[in-house]
C-alpha positions as CSV (number, residue, x, y, z in Angstrom):
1,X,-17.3,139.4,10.8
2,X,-13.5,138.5,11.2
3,X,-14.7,135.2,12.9
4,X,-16.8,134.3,9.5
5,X,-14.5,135.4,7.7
6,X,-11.4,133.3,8.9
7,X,-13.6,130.7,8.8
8,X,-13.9,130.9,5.2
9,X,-17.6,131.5,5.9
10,X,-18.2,134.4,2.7
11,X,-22.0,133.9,3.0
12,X,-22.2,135.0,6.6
13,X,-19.6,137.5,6.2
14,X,-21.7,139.3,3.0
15,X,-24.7,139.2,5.1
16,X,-23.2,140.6,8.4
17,X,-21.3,143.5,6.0
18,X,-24.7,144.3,4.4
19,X,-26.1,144.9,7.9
20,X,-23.3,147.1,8.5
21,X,-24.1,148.6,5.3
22,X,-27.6,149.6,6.1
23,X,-27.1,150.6,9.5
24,X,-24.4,152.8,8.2
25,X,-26.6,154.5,5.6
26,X,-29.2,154.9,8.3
27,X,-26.6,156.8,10.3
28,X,-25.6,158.6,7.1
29,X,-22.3,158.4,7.6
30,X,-20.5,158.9,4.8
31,X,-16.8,158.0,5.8
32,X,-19.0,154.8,7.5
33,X,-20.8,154.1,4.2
34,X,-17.6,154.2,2.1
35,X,-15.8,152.2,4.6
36,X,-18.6,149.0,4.9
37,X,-18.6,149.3,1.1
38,X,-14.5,148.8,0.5
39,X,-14.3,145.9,3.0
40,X,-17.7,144.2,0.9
41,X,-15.4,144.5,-2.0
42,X,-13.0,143.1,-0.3
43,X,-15.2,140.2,0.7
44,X,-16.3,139.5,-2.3
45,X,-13.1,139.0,-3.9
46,X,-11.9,136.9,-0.9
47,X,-15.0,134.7,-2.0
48,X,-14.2,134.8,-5.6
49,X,-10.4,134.0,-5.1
50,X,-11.4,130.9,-2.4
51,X,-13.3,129.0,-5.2
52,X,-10.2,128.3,-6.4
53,X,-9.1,126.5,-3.5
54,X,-12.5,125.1,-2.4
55,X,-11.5,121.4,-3.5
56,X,-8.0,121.8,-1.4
57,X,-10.1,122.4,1.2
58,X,-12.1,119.9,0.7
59,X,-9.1,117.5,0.2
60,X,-7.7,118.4,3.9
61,X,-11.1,117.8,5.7
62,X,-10.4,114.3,4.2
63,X,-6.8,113.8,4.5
64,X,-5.4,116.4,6.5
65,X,-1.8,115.2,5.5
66,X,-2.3,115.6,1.8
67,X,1.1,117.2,0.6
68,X,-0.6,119.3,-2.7
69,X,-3.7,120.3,-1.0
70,X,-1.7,121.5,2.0
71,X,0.6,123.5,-0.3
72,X,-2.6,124.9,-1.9
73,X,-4.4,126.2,1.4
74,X,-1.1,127.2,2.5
75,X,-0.9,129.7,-0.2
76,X,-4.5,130.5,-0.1
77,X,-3.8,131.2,3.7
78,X,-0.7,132.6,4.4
79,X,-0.2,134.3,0.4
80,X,-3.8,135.6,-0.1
81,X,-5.5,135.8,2.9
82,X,-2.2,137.1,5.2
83,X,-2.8,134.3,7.4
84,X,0.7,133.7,8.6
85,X,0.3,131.7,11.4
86,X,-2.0,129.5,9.7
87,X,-0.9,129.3,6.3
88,X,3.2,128.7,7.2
89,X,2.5,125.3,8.9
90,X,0.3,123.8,6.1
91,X,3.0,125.0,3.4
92,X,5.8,123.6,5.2
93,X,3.2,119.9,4.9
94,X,2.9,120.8,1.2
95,X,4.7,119.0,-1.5
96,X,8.1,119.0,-1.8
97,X,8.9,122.5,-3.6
98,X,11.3,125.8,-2.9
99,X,8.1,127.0,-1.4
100,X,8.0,124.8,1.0
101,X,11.8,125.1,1.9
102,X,11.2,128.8,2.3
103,X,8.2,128.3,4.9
104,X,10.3,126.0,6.9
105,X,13.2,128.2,7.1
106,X,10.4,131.0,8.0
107,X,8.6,128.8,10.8
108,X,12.4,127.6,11.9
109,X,12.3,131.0,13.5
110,X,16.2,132.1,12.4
111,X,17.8,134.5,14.7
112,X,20.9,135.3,13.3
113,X,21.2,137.7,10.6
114,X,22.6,135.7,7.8
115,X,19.5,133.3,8.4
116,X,17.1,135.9,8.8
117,X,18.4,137.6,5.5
118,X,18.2,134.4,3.5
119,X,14.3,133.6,4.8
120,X,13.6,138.2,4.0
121,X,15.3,137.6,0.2
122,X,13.5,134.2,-0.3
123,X,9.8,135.8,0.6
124,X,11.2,139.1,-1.4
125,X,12.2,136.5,-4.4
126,X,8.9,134.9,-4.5
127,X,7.1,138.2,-4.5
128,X,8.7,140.1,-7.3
129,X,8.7,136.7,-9.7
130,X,7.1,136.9,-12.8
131,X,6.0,133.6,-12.2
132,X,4.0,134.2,-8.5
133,X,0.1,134.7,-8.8
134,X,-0.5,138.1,-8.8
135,X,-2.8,137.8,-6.1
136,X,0.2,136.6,-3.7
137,X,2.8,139.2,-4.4
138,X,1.4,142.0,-1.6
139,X,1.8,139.3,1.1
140,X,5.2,137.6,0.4
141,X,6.5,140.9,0.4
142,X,4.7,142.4,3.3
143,X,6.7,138.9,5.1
144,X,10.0,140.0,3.7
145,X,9.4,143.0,4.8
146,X,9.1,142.3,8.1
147,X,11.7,139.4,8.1
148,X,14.1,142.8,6.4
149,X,12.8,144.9,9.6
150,X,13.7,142.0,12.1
151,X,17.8,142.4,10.5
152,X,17.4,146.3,11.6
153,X,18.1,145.5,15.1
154,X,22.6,144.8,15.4
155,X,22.9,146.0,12.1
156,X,26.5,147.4,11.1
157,X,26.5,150.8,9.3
158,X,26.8,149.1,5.7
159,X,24.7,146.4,6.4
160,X,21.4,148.8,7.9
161,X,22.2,150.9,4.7
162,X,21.5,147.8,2.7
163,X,18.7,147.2,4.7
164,X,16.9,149.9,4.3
165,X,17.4,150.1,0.6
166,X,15.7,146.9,0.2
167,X,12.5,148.0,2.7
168,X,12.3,151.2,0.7
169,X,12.3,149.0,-2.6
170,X,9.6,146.8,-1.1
171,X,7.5,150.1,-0.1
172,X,7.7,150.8,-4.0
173,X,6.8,147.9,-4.7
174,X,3.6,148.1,-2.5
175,X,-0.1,148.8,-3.4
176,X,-0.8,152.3,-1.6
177,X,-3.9,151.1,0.6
């Protein structure tokens, strides 16, 4: 299922969760049943929310160094789908935008603080805009998050403080599941 699925295969991945669906009612388990049913959900709005990007997709099987269509999957990647490792590298080849200065700074890898607090407040930034696609905001600041987490470790008194203010403000911020 995760194979199909970052793949971008939705038709595989519905059929292979409605197998897991039956044999989970055939086992009646209920925890099971509820389970296969939340990650079909799941599925399907992962299906839904890739027909936006389909022609980027499309673009990049073409020309794989198109600047808007890497900027697109690189959202749809790394934004939606929580695809870090895949999405930073096509966002840093989109077109030129603050977007794409932040995923270079990110993939840059900063490891002292000041750098590492710049790249957490520019994911946090992007997340908590009114203008960012709601369906982006859990990710960007799940990655500030964990660019905040990475400042823990040497942190002075005042500065961890800080810190974990801004986690605890990004936990708030945070859909429960």
């Amino acid at each position: 299922l995760e194979d199909t699925l970052d793949s971008d295969d939705y038709p595989s991945s519905l059929e292979l969760i409605a197998a897991a669906e039956h044999a989970a009612i055939k086992l009646r388990s209920l925890n099971l049943v509820v389970s296969v049913r939340k990650k079909q959900e799941e599925i399907a709005r992962q299906e839904k929310e890739f027909a936006r990007w389909k022609s980027s997709a499309d673009t990049l099987a073409k020309d794989p160094a198109a600047g808007d269509a890497n900027l697109e999957m690189g959202k749809y990647h790394a934004l939606v789908k929580g695809n870090w490792e895949r999405g930073l590298p096509m966002l840093a080849r989109g077109t030129k935008s603050s977007l794409q200065g932040l995923a270079k700074s990110d993939l840059a890898g900063p490891t002292n603080d000041g750098d590492r607090r710049v790249v957490a407040l520019g994911w946090y930034m992007f997340g908590t805009s009114k203008m960012t696609d709601p369906s982006m905001k859990t990710q960007a600041l799940l990655r500030a998050y964990q660019w905040y987490q990475e400042n823990l470790t040497g942190a002075s008194d005042e500065q961890r403080a800080m810190i974990e203010a801004k986690l605890l403000a990004i936990s708030d911020l945070l859909p429960a599941d």
